[in-house]
C-alpha positions in Angstrom: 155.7 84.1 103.2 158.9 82.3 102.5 157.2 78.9 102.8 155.0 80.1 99.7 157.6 81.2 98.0 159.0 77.7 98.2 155.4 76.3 97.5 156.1 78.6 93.8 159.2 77.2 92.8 158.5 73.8 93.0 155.1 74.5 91.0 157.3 76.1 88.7 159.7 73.3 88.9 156.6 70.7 88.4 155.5 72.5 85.7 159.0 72.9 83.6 159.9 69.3 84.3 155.7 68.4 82.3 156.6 70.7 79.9 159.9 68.9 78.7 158.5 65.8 79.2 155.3 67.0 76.7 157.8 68.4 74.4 159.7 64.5 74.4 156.5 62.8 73.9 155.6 65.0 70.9 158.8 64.8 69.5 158.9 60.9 69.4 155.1 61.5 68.2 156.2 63.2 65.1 159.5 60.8 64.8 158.3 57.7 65.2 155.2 58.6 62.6 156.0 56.9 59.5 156.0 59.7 56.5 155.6 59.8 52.6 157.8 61.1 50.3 157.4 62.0 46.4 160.2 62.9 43.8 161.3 61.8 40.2 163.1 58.3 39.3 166.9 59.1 39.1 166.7 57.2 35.8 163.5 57.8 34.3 162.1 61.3 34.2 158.0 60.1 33.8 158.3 57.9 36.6 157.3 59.2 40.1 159.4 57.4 43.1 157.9 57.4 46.3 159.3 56.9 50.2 157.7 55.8 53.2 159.9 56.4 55.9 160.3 56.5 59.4 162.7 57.8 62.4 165.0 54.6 62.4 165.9 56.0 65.8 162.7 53.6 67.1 162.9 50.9 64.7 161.9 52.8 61.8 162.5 51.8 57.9 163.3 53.6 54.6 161.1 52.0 51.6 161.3 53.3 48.2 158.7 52.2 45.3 158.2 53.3 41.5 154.8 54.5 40.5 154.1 54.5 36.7 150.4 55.9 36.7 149.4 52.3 35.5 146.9 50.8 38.2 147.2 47.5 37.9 151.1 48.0 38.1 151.1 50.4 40.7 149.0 48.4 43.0 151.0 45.4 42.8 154.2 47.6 44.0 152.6 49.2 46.6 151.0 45.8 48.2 154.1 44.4 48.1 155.9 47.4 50.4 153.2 47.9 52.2 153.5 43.4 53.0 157.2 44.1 53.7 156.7 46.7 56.1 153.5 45.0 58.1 156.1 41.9 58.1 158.6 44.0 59.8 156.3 46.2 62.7 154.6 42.4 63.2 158.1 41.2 64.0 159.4 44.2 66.1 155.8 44.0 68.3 157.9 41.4 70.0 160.9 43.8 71.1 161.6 45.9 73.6 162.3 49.6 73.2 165.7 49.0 73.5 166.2 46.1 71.3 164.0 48.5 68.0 166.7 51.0 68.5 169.1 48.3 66.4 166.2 47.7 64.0 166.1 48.7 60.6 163.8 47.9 57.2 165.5 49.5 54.0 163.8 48.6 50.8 165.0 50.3 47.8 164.2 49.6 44.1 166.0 49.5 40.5 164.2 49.9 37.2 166.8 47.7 35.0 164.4 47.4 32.2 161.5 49.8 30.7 160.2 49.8 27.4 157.2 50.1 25.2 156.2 46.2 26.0 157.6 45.5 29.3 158.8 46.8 32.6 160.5 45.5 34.8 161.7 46.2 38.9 164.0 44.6 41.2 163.8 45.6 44.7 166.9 45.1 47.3 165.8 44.6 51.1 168.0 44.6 53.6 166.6 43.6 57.3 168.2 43.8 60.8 166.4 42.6 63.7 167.3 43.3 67.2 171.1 42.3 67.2 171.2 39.8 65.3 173.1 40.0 61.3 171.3 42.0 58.9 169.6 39.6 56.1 169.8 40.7 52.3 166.6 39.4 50.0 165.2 39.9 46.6 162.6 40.5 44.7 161.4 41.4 40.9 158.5 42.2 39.1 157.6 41.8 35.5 155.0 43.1 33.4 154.0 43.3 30.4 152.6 47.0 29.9 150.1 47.1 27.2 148.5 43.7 28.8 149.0 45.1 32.5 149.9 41.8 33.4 152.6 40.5 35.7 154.6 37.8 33.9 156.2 34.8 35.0 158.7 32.9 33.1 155.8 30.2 32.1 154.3 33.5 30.1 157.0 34.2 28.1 158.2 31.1 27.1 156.0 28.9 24.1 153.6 26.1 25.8 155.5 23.3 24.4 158.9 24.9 25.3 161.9 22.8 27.6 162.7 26.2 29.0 163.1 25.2 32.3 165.8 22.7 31.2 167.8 24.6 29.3 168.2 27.5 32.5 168.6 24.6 34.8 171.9 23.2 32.6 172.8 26.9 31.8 172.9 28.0 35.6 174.2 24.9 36.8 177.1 25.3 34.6 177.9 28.9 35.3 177.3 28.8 38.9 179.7 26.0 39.1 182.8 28.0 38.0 182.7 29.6 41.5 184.7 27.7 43.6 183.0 28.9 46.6 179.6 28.2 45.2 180.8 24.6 43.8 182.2 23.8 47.0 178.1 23.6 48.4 177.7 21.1 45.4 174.3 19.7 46.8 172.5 23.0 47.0 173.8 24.0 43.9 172.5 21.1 42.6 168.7 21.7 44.3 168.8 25.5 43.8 169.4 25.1 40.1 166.8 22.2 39.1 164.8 22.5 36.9 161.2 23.7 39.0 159.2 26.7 38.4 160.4 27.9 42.2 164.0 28.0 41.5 163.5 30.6 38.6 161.1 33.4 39.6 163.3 35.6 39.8 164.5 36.9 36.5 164.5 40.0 34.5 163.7 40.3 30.6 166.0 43.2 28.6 166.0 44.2 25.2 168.3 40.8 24.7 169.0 39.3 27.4 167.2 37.2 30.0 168.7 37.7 33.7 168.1 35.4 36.1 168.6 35.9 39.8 168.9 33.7 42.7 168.3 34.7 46.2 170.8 34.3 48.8 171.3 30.7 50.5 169.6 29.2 47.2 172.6 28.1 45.3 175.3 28.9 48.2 175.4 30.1 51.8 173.7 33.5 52.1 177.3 35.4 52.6 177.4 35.2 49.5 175.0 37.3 48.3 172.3 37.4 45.6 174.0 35.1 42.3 172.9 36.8 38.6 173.1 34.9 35.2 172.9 36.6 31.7 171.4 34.8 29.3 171.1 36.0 25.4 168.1 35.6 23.9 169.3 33.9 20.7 169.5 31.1 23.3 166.2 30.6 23.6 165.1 31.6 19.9 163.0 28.5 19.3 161.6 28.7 22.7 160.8 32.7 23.4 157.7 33.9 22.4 157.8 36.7 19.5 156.5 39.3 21.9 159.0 39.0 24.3 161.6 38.4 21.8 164.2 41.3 20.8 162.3 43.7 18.9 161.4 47.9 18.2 158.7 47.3 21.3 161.0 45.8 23.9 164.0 48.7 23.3 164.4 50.3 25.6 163.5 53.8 26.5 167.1 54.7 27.5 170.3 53.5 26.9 170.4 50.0 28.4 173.6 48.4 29.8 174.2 45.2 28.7 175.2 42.6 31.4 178.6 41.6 31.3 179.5 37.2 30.3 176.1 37.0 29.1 175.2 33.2 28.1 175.4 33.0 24.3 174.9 29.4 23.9 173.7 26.4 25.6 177.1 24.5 27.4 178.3 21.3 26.5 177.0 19.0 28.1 179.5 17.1 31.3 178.9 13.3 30.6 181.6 11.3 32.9 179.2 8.6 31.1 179.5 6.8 28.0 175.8 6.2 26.3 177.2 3.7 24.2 178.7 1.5 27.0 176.2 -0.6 29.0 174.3 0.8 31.9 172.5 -0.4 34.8 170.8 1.4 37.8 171.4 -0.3 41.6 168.6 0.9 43.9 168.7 0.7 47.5 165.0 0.7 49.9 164.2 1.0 52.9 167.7 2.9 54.1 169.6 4.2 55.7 171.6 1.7 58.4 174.7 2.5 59.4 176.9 -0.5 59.2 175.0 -1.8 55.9 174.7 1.2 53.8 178.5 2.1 54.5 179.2 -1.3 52.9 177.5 -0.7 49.8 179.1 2.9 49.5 182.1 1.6 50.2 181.9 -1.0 47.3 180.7 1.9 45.1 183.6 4.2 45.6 186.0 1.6 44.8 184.6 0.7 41.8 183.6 4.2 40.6 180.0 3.8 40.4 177.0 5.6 41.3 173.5 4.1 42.9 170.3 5.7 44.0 169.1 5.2 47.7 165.7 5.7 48.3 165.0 6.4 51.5 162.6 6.2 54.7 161.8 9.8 56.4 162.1 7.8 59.8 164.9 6.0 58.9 166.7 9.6 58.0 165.6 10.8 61.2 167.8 8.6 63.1 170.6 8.6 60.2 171.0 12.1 59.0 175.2 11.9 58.1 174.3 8.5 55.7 172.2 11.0 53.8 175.3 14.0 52.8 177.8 11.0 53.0 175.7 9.3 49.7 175.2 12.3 48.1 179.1 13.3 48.6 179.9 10.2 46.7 178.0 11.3 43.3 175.4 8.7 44.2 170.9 9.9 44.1 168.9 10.2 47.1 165.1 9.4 46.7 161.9 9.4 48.3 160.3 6.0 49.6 157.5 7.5 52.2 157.8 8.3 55.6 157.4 4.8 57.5 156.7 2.5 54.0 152.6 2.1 54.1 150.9 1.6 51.5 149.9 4.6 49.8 147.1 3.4 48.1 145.0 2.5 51.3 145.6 6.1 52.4 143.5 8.9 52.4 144.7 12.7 50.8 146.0 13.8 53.4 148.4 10.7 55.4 149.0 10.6 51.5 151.1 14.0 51.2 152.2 14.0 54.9 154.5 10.8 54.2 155.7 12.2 51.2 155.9 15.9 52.4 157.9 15.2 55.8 159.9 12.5 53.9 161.2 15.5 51.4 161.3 17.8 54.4 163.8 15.7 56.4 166.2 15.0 53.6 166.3 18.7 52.4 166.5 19.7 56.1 169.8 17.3 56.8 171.3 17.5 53.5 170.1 21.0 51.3 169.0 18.1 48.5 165.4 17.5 47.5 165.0 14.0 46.0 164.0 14.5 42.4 162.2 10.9 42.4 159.8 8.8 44.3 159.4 5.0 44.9 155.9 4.5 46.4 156.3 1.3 48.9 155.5 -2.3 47.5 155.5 -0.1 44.1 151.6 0.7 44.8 150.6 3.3 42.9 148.0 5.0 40.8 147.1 8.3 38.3 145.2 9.8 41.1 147.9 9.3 43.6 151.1 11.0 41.1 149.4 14.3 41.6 150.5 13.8 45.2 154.2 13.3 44.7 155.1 16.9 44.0 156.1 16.0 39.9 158.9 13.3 41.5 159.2 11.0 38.8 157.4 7.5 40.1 160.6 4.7 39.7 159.7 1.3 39.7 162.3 -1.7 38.8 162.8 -4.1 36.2 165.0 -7.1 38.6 164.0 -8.3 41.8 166.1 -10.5 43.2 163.6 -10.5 46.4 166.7 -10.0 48.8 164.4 -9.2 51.5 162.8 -12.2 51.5 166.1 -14.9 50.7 168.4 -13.3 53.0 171.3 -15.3 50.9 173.9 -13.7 49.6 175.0 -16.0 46.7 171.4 -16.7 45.7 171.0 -12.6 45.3 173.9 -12.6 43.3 172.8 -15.2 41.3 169.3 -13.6 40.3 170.9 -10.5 40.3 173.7 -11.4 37.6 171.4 -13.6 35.6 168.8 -11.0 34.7 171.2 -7.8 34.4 170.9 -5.8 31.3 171.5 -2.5 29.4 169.7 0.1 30.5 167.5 -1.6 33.6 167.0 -0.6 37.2 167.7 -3.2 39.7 165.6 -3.2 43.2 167.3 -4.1 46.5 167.5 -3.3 50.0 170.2 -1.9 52.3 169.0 -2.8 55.8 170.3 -6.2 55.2 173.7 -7.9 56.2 173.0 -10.2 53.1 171.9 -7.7 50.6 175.1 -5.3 51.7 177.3 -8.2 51.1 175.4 -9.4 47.9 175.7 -5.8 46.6 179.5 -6.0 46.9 179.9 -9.0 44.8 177.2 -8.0 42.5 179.2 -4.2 41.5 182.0 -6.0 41.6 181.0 -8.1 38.8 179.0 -5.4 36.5 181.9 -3.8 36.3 183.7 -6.6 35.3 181.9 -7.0 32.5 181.6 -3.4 31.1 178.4 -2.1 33.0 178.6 1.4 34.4 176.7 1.7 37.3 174.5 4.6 37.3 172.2 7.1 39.8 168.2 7.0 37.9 168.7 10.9 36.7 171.9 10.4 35.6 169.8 7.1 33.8 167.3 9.3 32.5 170.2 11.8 31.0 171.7 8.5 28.8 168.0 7.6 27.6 167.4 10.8 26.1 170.7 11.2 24.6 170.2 7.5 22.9 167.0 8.7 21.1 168.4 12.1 19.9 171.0 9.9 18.3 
């Protein structure tokens, strides 16, 4: 009798301990299940926000969207949370249950601008992985309502218009005033080109244009997200009247204006003279150590600027010559991978020497040469397409230092053929082109040439003909 009673308890004992361990399962069940969520906008009564969330306790997130009743608009929102969050369980699949428990997705989303014409959201994400520091990212959308179209800069903007210029030398500008943001010159410098990539980011207000730029774009990512302000009367030549500040892009509430908004284009920083002489010194087939540190050397001294363009290969071996150029004010560009000749290859070797050339340099440096000097200057209209819109730059002297190896001779040429305004080709893998080049800046500058990068080249041409 006693032994069966003993047999009870532990059944009883079995039985309490399944229970509990029913009641844990179901309870992470119904935690770990993500959920939905509806309530009003805080700031806009007819707008319905909804919430997915789910127990962070196992790696969960918290994701808040807007949802106008506007399909076209609505769908894009919710793909795009929906993407963030697949991102996110794709990446924790890799985790132990331990490591999720420090996980967390948090997406939340601010209407800054919402009017008859347009609409616009800018959703904050914060991510944490595992242990490691939480990551802060951007991302807006614009549309134009009665078109139910999402706009990018290029749609608001006329077809003819230098927009992208003028937000290039207006962020540059402003950026620059931070002395934590100017003291990462060369990605300010990349971040802020003018390229369709640097600028999707951007809200459009009743009459302002804000732009945004993502962490680590402009400046380490400590830094956070960068905004610039721009006032529409800026771009009054350039806006399109739609989008322009009218009765249909008020809007619906009381809008706060952004604070230092841009009211006109800065004056432009020319250390330059346009109506001195000028003449561009390009360097091939770099870097080399002992022979490019000559020529930058020389260049320093005399206060003068040149443009290196550059092997990927070469780069590979050499990565300190690229920041110490581009320390020194002088132009990196692209000269392929290992120097073929383009025109004998096919699509694809094509865009892989120009691709990985671009890669490496951007990868050692933050800079992403703006120009492109196919080898042996072998080029053609098909092939451009292939050089990511880099400007193709050729040369007006060649001294053909590669093939004299003679210092005095390559001055000679060099010196007998310089002129306003032309670009000069030489190498700096040689001992006698690096000692050449010496002699030769030495010289320009003795007689009134300022030696310049090709973009800043390019800059002085233009401001000749508007004179």
């Amino acid at each position: 009798m006693e032994r069966k009673r003993k047999l009870n308890y532990k059944r009883v004992f079995i039985a309490l301990i399944g229970c509990c361990m029913l009641i844990g399962i179901a309870s992470y069940l119904i935690n770990s299940k993500a959920q939905a969520v509806k309530s009003m906008d805080n700031k806009y009564s007819d707008v319905e926000m909804k919430m997915l969330l789910k127990d962070s306790t196992y790696g969960g997130y918290s994701v808040s969207y807007p949802f106008f009743e506007m399909s076209i608009i609505d769908e894009t929102l919710k793909n795009y949370v929906t993407e963030r969050i697949s991102q996110y369980e794709k990446e924790l699949s890799t985790k132990n249950s331990s490591q999720k428990e420090t996980s967390e997705l948090s997406i939340t989303y601010d209407i800054v601008h919402y009017s008859k014409q347009t609409v616009t959201i800018v959703f904050e994400e914060y991510k944490q992985i595992d242990k490691q520091d939480g990551y802060i990212d951007l991302q807006t959308f614009n549309f134009d309502i009665p078109l139910q179209k999402s706009l990018s800069l290029e749609d608001i903007f006329k077809e003819k218009s230098d927009y992208l210029s003028i937000l290039s030398t207006i962020s540059y500008a402003q950026l620059k005033k931070n002395q934590d943001i100017a003291a990462s010159m060369h990605t300010l410098k990349d971040g802020t080109k003018p390229i369709k990539e640097n600028f999707r980011h951007f809200s459009i207000l009743e009459d302002t244009i804000v732009l945004y730029f993502r962490p680590n774009q402009v400046a380490p990512g400590h830094l956070g997200v960068q905004t610039i302000a721009i006032k529409k009367n800026v771009f009054k030549n350039d806006l399109l009247d739609t989008y322009q500040n009218n009765k249909a892009n008020k809007n619906k509430i009381k809008e706060i204006q952004p604070p230092n908004a841009v009211a006109e284009l800065p004056k432009k920083e020319m250390n330059i003279d346009p109506n001195k002489k000028v003449i561009a010194l390009t360097f091939d087939d770099g870097p080399n150590t002992s022979t490019t540190t000559t020529i930058l050397k020389a260049l320093r001294k005399y206060d003068s600027h040149a443009t290196f363009f550059v092997l990927g290969s070469r780069v590979k071996y050499y990565p300190d010559m690229i920041t110490e150029m581009l320390e020194s004010g002088n132009e990196v560009g692209n000269h392929s991978w290992d120097h073929p000749q383009l025109t004998r290859l096919n699509k694809k070797q094509v865009r892989s020497q120009i691709e990985e050339t671009q890669s490496i340099i951007k990868k050692v440096s933050g800079y992403e040469p703006l120009h492109m000097r196919p080898p042996y200057g072998a080029t053609n209209k098909k092939m451009t397409k292939y050089f990511k819109k880099m400007d193709v730059i050729l040369w007006d002297i060649d001294p053909e230092d590669w093939k004299v190896r003679n210092k005095d001779k390559i001055v000679k040429r060099v010196m007998a053929q310089a002129e306003d305004g032309k670009v000069v080709l030489m190498h700096d893998i040689y001992q006698s082109s690096a000692e050449a080049a010496v002699e030769i800046i030495k010289r320009l500058n003795k007689q009134g040439y300022q030696l310049v990068t090709i973009s800043e080249l390019q800059e002085i041409e233009k401001l000749r003909k508007v004179e």
